[in-house]
Every structure is written in structure tokens, then in C-alpha cells.
N, C-alpha and C positions, 0 to 999 in steps of 0.2 A: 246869740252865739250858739246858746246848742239846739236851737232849728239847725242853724248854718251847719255843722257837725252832723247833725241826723240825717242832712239832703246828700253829703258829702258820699256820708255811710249806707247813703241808700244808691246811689249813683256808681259806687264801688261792690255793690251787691253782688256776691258768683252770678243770682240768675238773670238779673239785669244785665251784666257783662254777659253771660253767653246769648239771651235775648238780644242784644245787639248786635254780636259778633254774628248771629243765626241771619238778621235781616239783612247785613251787610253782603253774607256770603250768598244769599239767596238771589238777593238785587245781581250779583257779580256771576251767579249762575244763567240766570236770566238772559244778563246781557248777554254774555259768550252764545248763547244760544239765538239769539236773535239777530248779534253780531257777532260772527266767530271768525272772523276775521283774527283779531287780537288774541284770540285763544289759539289759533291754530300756529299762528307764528309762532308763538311761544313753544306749543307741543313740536313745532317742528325736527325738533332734537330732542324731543321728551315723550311723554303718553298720554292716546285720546282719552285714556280712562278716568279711572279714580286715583290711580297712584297709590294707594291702600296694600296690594297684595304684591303689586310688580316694579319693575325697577325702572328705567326707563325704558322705551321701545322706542325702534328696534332695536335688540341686543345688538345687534351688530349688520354691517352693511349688506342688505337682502341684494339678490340680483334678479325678483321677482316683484314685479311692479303689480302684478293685477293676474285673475285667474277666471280660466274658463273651463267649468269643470261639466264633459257631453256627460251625463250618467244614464246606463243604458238598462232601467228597469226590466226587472226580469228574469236577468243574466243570459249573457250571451254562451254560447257553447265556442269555446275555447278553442275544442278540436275540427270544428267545421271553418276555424277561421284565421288562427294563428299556429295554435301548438302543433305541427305535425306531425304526427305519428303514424310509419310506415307498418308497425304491426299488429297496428288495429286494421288494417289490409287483412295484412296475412292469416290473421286466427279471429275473422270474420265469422262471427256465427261461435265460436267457441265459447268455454268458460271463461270467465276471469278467475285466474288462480286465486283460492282465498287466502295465499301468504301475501298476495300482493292486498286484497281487501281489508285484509286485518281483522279486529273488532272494530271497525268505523264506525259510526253510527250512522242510522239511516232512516229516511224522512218515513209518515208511515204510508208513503203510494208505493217504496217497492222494499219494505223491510217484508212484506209475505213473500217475494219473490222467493222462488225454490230455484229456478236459474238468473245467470247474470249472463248472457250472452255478449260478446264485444260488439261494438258498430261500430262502422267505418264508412263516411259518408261519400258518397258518388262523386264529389268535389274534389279537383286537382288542385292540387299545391305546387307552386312554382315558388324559389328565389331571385329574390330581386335588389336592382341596386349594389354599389359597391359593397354595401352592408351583408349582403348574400341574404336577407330576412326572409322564411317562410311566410307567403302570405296565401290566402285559397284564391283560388280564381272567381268566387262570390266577391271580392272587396276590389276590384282592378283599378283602382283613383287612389286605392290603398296604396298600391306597389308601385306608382308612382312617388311617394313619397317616404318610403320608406329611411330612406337615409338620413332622414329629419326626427324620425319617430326613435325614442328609446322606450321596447318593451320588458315592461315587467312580467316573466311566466311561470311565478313563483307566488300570486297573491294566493294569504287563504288564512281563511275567519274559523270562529268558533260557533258563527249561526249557521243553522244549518235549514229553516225554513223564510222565505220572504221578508215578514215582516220584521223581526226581529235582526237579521241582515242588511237589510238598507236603511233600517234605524243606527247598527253599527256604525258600516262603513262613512254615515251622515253625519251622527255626534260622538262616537267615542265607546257607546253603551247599547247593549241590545235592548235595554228597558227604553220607554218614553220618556221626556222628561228633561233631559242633557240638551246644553246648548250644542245649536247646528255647526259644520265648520267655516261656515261662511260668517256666523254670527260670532265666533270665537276673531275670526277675522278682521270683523269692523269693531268688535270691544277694543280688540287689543292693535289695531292700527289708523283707525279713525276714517276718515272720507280724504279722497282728494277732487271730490267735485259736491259742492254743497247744495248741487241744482238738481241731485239723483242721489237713489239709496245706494249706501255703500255694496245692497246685498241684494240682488238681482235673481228673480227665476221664472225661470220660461219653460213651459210645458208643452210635449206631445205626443201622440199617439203612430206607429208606424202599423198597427191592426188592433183590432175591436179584440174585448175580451179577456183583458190579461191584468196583472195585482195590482189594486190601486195605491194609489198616493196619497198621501196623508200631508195637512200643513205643520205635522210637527217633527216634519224632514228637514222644513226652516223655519224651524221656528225659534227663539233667541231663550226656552229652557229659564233658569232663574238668573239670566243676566238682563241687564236693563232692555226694556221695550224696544228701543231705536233700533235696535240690535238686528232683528226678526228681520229676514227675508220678503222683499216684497213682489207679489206676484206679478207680471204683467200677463193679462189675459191676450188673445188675438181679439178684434174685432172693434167697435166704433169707441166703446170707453176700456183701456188698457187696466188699468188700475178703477177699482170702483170707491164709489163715492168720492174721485178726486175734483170733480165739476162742480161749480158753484148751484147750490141749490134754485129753482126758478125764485126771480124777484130778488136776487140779489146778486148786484155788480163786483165787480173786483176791488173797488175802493171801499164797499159797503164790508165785504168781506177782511181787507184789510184791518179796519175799526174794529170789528168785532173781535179779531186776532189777538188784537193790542190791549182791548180790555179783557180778553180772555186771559191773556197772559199774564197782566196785574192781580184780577183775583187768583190765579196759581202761585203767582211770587207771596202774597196773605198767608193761603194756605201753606205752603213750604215752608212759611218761617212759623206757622205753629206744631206741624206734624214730622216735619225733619224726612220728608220723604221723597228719595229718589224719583220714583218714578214719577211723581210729578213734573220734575224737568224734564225728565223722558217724554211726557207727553207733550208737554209744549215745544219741544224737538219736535216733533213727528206733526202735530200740527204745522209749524213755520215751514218744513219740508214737502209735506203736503201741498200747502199754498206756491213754492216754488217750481216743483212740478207740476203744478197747471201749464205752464209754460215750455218745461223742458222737455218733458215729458211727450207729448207732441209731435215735437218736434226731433227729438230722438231715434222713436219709432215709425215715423214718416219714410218708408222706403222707397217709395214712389219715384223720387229722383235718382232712384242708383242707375246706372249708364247698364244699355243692354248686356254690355262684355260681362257685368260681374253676374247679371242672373244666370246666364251661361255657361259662368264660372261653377257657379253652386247648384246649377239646375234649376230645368221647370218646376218645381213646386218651390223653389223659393219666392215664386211670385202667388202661392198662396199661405194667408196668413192662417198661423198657426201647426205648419207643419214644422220636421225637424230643421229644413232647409231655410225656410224663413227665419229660424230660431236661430240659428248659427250665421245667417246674417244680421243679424240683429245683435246678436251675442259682442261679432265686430265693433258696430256702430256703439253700443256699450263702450266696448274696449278705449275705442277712440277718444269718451268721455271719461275715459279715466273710473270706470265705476271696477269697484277694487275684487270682486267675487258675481260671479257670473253664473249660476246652475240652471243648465236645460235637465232634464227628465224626458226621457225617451223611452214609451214603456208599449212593448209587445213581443219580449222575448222570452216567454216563458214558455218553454216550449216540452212539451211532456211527449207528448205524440203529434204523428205529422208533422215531423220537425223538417224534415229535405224540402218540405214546400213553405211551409211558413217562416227558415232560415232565409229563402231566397227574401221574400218578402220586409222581412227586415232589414237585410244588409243592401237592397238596393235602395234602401227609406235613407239609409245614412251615410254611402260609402262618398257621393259625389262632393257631400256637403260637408264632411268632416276632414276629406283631403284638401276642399276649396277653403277653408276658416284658415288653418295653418299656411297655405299659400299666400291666402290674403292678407294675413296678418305678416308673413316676412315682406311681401312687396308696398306694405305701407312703412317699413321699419319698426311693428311692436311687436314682432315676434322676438328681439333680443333683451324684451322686457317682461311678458307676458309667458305662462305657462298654462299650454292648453291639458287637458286629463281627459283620458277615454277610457269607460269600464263600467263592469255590471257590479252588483253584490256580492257571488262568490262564481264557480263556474260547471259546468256540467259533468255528470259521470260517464265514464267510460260504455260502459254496459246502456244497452238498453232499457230502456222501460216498458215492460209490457212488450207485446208480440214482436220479433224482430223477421223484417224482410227485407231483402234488396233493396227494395222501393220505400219502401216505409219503416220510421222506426221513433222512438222519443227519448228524450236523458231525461234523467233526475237530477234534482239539487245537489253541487259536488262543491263545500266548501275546503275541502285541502289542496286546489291548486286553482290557479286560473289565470288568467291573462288581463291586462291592462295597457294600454301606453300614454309617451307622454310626450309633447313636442314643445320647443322653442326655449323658454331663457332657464338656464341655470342647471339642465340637465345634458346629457351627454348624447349628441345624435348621432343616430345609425348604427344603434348596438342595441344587445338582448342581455337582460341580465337576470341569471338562474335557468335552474332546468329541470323537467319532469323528468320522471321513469320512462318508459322505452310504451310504458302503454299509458301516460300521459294521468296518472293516476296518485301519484304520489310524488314531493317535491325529491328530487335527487343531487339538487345544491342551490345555495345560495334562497332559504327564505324568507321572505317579506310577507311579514304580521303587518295585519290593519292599521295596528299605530304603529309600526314602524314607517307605513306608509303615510299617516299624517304627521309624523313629526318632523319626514323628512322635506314634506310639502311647507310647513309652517317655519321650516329650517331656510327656505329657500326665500320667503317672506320677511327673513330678517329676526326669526323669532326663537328663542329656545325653549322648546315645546314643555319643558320639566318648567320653567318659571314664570309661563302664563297660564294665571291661577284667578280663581274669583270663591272669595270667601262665602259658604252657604249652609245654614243648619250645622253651623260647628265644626266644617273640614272644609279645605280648597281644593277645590274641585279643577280638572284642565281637561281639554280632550282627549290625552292617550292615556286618562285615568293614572294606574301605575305602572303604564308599562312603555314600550316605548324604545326605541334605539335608532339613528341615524341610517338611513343607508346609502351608505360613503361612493359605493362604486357606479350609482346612478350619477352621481355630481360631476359636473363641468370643471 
């Protein structure tokens, strides 16, 4: 009898009962992950996450199914392309008055500067559409669609050099470190295609020479691994190391999956650690994309009309054109966060010949993605994002001529747009000063600008959180406010 009582007492033991409750929950993490079928029902009115920080997701009914975010490294010059300003015309070659300067601060290529002379580039600006929208006669596939397009010409950051500005505009924070927003994206709304990464990025160059890129633009910061952005390169293998090693089949590979994933579920129920399922995620994803994967990025069959549509380099891989049809074909599979990088606009000097050069890399293919995507019907689902990291100064940099001239980094105003679900087309919302240098109504801060993205996704940006090193951390950090007047 007191065996039987000691086995009892040891059977009701705390660490026995949490050791069992550990292997149960481990085995159950597993399966969701190797069958998530059963898991995703269930979240389907709940959250892909942990459920730890957040309440269910989504707060509430999004009207943004999936995102395609062009981002146009570099920074585009605002005034050669949207914001027009007729008196940088006029007092061409002048000073910029220093009450309008301020105490700005300024990068140090033209804080020696002893002048600021204005520029005003060769390029006519025309209105177009019933919207009346300023666009330059560099973007003409632009002004075609303007009435679709809602710009924003009030963005503006507190970074004031490259790297620390499209770290921003990408996680929240000018330091390294912060999850991306596309990884904030798939924490907190899960996949709706289990045969591709929730978090997509495609890379390209429109000229040689300009700030690089870094993977911890997407990279998933201290939220689970799955998280992370995964790159598709151009060319015979898209994703690397996703082909079966030589000498081993897909059935051979399967096997090894299966018991790879039993010694992870061992380990799990000793160590208590996430990322372990995380990684047996990313393995079974892996292996499914062998498949999808493929076949996805296979453009080979799209009918002549749409390379035509998007232009001749969309039939080479790895340009912006190919990206933004590709971007489509994505869209199509439902993959929920889409980032191109489009980097060759940094433009200091010789900017009147290397603007040209850029804007014809992007204007055919950025008007044709929006087209494409309403004549298929996911543009009433889908929000496309076009924009650099902050935008260019007024003034010159360095020698100014007729012919030639260059801006410096100008993070207090800049330009942006946005096309299709859940925002408002064929309107401008906000306004510069008269010499396109200072906001004169209506501004949009970085995380106003993510929250109102993350708003449109179903999300409220204040209550998607991820506990780390003792505070919860979210994208627009502690700041943050909706902006109501871009909304449909």
C-alpha cells in the first residue's frame, strides 16, 4: 500500500506533470506545424502567434488582404517627380532663405556649404486625370494612372543619412535589430498559402553604384525565425540551398524530415525552446517550396500582351520589371508581404541624367503592376506602396548649372503613393511650402505611416507587441497615430 501511495505521489509530482504537459504540448506543436491545416482553422478567427502579448488578430475587419511594397532605395527627388514647385523656377540660382532653412540639420556632404542655391530641374510638369495630380513628364505611364494613385507629400523621418533611414522606414527604429514590417506582418497574421513564405523579397538595381542593402532590412529582429523575409534571387536556383542535395531523392528527403523533426520534438520537451519549432517550420516550408516555388516564378508562359504591358526588360530576370511581375504572380498566391528594392537613386550630382535613368527603370512597370492587378480583381484586395527613405533638398549640392546639378538628403518632406484596397484614389494628401522644403499641412511621420498600413491589415498597431528583454516591443515603437484622411 505505501509503494502504491509513493507511485501515486510521484505520478502527481509538479515536475512530472509539467514534464508531461511539456511533451504533450511539444508533440501538438509539431503536428500544427507539419499539419497546420487544424491549426489554421482554428486561428482563422484567432492568432498565428503565441497568443502571450496579443488578443486575437485581426482586431478587426482589414480591407487589405496582402501588400506590395516598390521601395525605391536611395531616395527619389520628390521635386523632379511629383511635388511641384513653380518657384524653384523662378529664384533658380538663388539663395534659399535661411528662415525657411531653419536650424535643420545637415548631412556632412553640404553642411560646409557657404551657399544654398535653389534648383529647378529642366522637367515639365503637367496635371493629369480627373484628380488634376502633378506628375513630371519623366513618369508618363505615371499620369496615366493617376486617379488610382493616393499620394502622400508630407513623408518625413528623423534619419537623416541612408543607412539609418531605410533601417527606419523598414522596422520602426534607425538602429539594427527591430523586426522588419513584413515580419511584424506574418508574426501577427500568419500565411494564407502554406506552399510559399508569408514574406517575400526581390531585388534590383536601375544603375550601378549606389547604398547597399543589407538582410537585416528583412530580417524577422527577435521574433521567431519563420518570421524573416525570404529572398528570391533571379537566375536558375531562386532561393539557395532549396534543391535536394546530389544522391538524394525527394522520398529519401522526406525520411530524413520526419526524423529530423522527432529529434527536434526530444529536444523541445527538454529546452522549452521556440525556436526550435521555428526551425522545423522553415525546414517543412522549405521542402514544399521545392515544388511551388518553381513553378511560381516560372514566367515563361505569361502571353506576349502582359510583357508589353510591363515592358521589355520584364523579360529579363532580375530587373525592376520582372520583379513587379513577379511581385503579381505572388500576389496571386496569396503570399501576404511582397518587398522589391529598387536601388539607384541616390543621387548627389548629375542628377538631370541619372533621374532620367531611373525613372524610366520604373515608370512602365510600376503603372503596369496596379493595372494588372485591378484587371485581374486583386487590386480591391491588395495595397500596392511606392517610396524612397526620405526625400531630396531643395538646394543644390555642390556646383549649380543649367545643366547639371545634385540634392542632398532632405528628411522633412517627401513624397510617397499608394494604389488599390482600402485607401482613397485620386487624391493628394498634405502639402509643402511654396519652395517644397518644409511641410505646410497635414504631416505623416514614419509610424504614422506604418500604423496606418498595419491598420488597413486588420491590425491596431498600439496592440501588436512581442515581449523581449523585459518590455514589448511593436513597430511604431511609442509613437504612432492613424492617418484617417488617406482611408477609403
Amino acid at each position: 500500500m505505501e509503494n502504491h501511495f509513493e507511485q501515486v505521489h510521484h505520478q502527481l509530482n509538479r515536475r512530472e506533470f509539467l514534464k508531461g504537459s511539456v511533451l504533450g504540448l511539444g508533440a501538438a506543436a509539431l503536428g500544427s506545424l507539419l499539419n497546420p491545416g487544424p491549426a489554421l482553422a482554428e486561428g482563422a478567427s484567432g492568432w498565428a502567434g503565441s497568443g502571450l502579448d496579443n488578443p486575437r488578430l485581426p482586431h478587426f475587419a482589414p480591407k487589405v488582404k496582402r501588400i506590395i511594397y516598390l521601395f525605391q532605395s536611395g531616395a527619389p527627388s520628390q521635386l523632379e517627380l511629383f511635388d511641384y514647385k513653380p518657384k524653384l523656377r523662378e529664384m533658380f540660382g538663388q539663395e534659399l532663405p535661411p528662415s525657411v532653412r531653419g536650424n535643420q540639420r545637415l548631412t556632412g556632404m553640404s553642411s560646409g556649404q557657404r551657399s544654398f542655391p535653389l534648383a529647378f530641374g529642366k522637367f515639365e510638369f503637367q496635371q493629369h486625370g480627373k484628380s488634376q495630380a502633378w506628375v513630371s513628364d519623366l513618369l508618363p505611364y505615371h499620369s496615366q494612372i493617376v486617379d488610382e494613385l493616393c499620394f502622400i507629400k508630407t513623408m518625413h523621418t528623423e534619419a537623416i543619412n541612408h543607412d539609418p533611414a531605410v533601417t527606419f522606414v523598414q522596422t520602426g527604429s534607425q538602429q539594427a535589430g527591430r523586426p522588419s514590417f513584413g515580419s511584424w506582418i506574418s508574426y501577427g497574421l500568419g500565411s494564407d498559402n502554406q506552399n510559399l513564405p508569408t514574406f517575400c523579397v526581390l531585388l534590383s538595381k536601375g544603375r550601378g553604384g549606389d547604398q547597399p542593402l543589407y538582410a537585416k532590412l528583412w530580417g524577422n529582429g527577435f521574433l521567431p525565425s519563420e518570421h524573416q523575409g525570404v529572398m528570391f534571387r533571379s537566375g536558375k536556383d531562386p532561393v539557395l540551398y532549396l534543391n535536394d542535395p546530389a544522391g538524394i531523392d525527394r522520398a529519401g528527403r522526406r525520411r530524413m524530415l520526419d526524423y529530423l523533426g522527432k529529434l527536434h520534438q526530444q529536444q523541445f520537451s527538454h529546452v522549452m525552446d521556440e525556436e526550435i519549432n521555428s526551425r522545423v517550420s522553415q525546414y517543412e516550408m522549405a521542402y514544399r517550396m521545392q515544388t511551388s516555388v518553381p513553378e511560381t516564378l516560372d514566367i515563361s508562359r505569361e502571353p506576349d500582351y502582359i510583357y508589353d504591358m510591363y515592358g521589355p526588360e520584364s523579360r529579363q530576370p532580375g530587373t525592376f520589371a520582372a520583379n513587379c511581375l513577379l511581385a503579381r504572380r505572388l500576389a496571386e498566391k496569396d503570399v501576404k508581404f511582397v518587398q522589391l528594392y529598387h536601388q539607384g537613386w541616390d543621387q548627389h550630382g548629375n542628377l538631370p541624367n541619372d533621374i532620367k535613368t531611373m525613372a524610366k527603370s520604373v515608370d512602365q512597370a510600376s503603372a503596369a503592376l496596379v493595372k494588372d492587378l485591378r484587371q485581374r480583381g486583386l487590386q480591391e484586395d491588395t495595397l500596392v506602396i511606392w517610396g524612397g527613405e526620405f526625400g531630396r533638398t531643395n538646394y543644390s549640392q555642390g556646383k549649380l548649372t543649367p545643366e547639371n546639378y545634385g540634392r542632398d538628403h532632405h528628411p522633412r518632406c517627401y513624397t510617397v503613393w499608394m494604389a488599390g484596397a482600402g485607401v482613397k484614389a485620386g487624391m493628394t494628401y498634405g502639402e509643402t511650402d511654396e519652395f517644397g522644403y518644409n511641410v505646410a499641412k497635414d504631416p505623416v511621420h514614419i509610424h504614422d505611416f506604418q500604423a496606418t498600413v498595419m491598420h488597413l491589415m486588420g491590425m491596431d498597431h498600439e496592440k501588436l507587441t512581442f515581449k523581449h528583454q523585459g518590455r514589448r516591443y511593436r513597430l511604431t515603437d511609442v509613437a504612432g497615430k492613424l492617418v484617417k484622411g488617406v482611408l477609403a
